[in-house]
C-alpha positions as CSV (number, residue, x, y, z in Angstrom):
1,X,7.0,-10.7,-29.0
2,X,6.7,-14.4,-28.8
3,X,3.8,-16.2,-27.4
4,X,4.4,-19.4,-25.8
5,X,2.7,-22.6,-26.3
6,X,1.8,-25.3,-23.8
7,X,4.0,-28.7,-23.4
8,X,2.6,-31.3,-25.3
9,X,3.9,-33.8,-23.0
10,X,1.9,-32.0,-19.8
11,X,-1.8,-33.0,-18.9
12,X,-3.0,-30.8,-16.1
13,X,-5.8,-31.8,-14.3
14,X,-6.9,-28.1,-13.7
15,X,-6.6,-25.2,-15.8
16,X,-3.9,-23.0,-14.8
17,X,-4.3,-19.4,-15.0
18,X,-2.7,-17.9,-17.9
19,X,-0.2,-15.3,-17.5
20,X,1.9,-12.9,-19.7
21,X,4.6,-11.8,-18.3
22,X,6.1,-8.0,-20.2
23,X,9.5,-6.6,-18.9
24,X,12.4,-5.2,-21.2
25,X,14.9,-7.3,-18.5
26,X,14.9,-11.0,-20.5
27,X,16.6,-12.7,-17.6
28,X,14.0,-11.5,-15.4
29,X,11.5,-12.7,-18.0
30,X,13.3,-15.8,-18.1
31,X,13.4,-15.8,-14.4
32,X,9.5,-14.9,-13.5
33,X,8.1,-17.6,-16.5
34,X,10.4,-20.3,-14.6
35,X,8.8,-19.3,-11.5
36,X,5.5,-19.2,-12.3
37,X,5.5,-22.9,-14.3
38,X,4.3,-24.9,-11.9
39,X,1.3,-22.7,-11.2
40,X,0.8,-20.4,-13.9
41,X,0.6,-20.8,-18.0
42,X,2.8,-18.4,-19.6
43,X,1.1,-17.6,-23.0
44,X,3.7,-14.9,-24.0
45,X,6.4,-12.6,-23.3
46,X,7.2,-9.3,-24.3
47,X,10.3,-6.8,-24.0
48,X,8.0,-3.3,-24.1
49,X,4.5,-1.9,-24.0
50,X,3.5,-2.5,-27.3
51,X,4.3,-6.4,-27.4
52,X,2.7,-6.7,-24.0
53,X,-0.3,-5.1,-25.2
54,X,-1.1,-7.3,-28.3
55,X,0.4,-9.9,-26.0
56,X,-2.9,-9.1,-24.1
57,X,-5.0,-8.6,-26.9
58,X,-4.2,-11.6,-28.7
59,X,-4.4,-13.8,-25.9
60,X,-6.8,-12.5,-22.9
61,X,-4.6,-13.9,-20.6
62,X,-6.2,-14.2,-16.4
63,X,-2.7,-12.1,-15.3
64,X,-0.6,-9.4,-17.2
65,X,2.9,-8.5,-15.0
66,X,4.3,-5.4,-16.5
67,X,7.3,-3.5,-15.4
68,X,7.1,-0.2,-15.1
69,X,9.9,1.1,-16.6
70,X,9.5,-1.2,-20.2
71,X,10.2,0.9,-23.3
72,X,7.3,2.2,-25.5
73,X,5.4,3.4,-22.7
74,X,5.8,1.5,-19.7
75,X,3.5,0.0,-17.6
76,X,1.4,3.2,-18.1
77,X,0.3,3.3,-21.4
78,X,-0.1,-0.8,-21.2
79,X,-2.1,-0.6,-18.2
80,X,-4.4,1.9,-20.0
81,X,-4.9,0.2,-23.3
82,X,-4.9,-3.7,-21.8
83,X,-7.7,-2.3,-19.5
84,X,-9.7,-1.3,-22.7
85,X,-8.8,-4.1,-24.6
86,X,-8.5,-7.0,-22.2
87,X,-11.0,-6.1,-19.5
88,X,-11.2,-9.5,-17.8
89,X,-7.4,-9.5,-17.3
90,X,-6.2,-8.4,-13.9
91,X,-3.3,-5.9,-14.3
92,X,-0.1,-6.3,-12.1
93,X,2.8,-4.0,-12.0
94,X,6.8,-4.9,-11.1
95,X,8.4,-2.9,-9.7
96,X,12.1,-2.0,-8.3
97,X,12.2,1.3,-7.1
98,X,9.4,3.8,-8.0
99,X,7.8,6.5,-6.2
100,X,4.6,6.4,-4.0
101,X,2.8,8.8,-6.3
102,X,3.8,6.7,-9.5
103,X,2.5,3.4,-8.0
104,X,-0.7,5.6,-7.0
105,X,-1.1,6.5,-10.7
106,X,-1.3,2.7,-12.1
107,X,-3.2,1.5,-9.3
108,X,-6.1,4.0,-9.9
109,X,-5.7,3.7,-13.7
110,X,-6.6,0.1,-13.4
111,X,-3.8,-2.3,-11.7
112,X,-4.8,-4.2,-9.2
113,X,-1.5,-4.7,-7.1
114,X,1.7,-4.0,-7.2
115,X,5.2,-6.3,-6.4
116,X,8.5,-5.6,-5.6
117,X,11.8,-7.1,-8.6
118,X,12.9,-10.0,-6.6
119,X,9.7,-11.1,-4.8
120,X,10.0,-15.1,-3.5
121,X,8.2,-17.4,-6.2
122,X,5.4,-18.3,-3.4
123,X,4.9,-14.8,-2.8
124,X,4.7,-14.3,-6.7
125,X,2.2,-17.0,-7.2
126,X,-0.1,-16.4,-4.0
127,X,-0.2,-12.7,-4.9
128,X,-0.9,-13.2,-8.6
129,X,-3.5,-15.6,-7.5
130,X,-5.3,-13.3,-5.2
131,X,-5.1,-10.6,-8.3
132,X,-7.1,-12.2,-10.0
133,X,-9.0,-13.5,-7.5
134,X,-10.2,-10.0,-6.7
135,X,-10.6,-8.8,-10.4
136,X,-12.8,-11.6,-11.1
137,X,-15.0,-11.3,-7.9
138,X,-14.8,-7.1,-8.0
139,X,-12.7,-5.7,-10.5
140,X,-11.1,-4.1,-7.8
141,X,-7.7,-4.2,-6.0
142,X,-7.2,-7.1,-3.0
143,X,-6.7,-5.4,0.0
144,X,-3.6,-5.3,2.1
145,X,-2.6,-4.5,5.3
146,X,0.8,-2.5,4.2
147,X,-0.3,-1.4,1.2
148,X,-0.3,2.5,0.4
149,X,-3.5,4.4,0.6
150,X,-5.1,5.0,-3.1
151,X,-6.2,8.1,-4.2
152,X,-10.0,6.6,-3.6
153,X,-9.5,6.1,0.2
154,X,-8.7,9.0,1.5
């Protein structure tokens, strides 16, 4: 686990949202946290559930990304406890290739979207923007047009 601290030499002029970004992959860490710089502050990192939880606890971050497949848990147990512990963080999963019903499960257990490994960085930002857009005005998932019906809307 390593949080991450702000340039010293970089004077924003608005607050960026603050994002930790959790996946056991650390070029696709690497990858999303160069992504996100221009729009997003990365205060940490982690390689597995646990770290991305006290990632989340520590830090309160507007945006946690968490893959779904990340060792001590996954995005499961991390999207249960951050939700307890971290209840003004908006929850977004990464994912490759799961099923429907999996996607389902961490949507209703608090996530509020979920993007596909690989996803353009304009297409990252807008849709972690709109996250926590949504959390903040509802607590509740940003609707899409293509996304799967939740267990709540049928």
């Amino acid at each position: 686990m390593r949080a991450m601290r702000p340039r010293r030499t970089q004077v924003a002029a608005t607050v960026r949202p603050r994002v930790v970004v959790a996946d056991d992959d650390e070029v696709l860490r690497t990858v999303l946290v160069a992504q996100l710089s221009d729009d997003f502050e990365c205060v940490g990192v982690a390689a597995d559930a646990p770290e991305g939880i006290a990632l989340a606890a520590a830090q309160h971050p507007d945006v946690v990304i968490l893959d779904v497949n990340m060792p001590g848990g996954g995005a499961a147990r991390a999207t249960r406890e951050i939700r307890e512990i971290s209840p003004e963080t908006a929850i977004v999963i990464l994912s490759i290739d799961e099923t429907w019903a999996d996607l389902i499960d961490l949507l209703n257990a608090g996530a509020m979207t979920y993007l596909r490994k690989g996803i353009d960085e304009h297409t990252l930002a807008r849709d972690l923007l709109s996250a926590i857009d949504a959390h903040r005005r509802t607590g509740r998932r940003p609707e899409a047009p293509d996304a799967p019906p939740t267990l709540a809307s049928r």
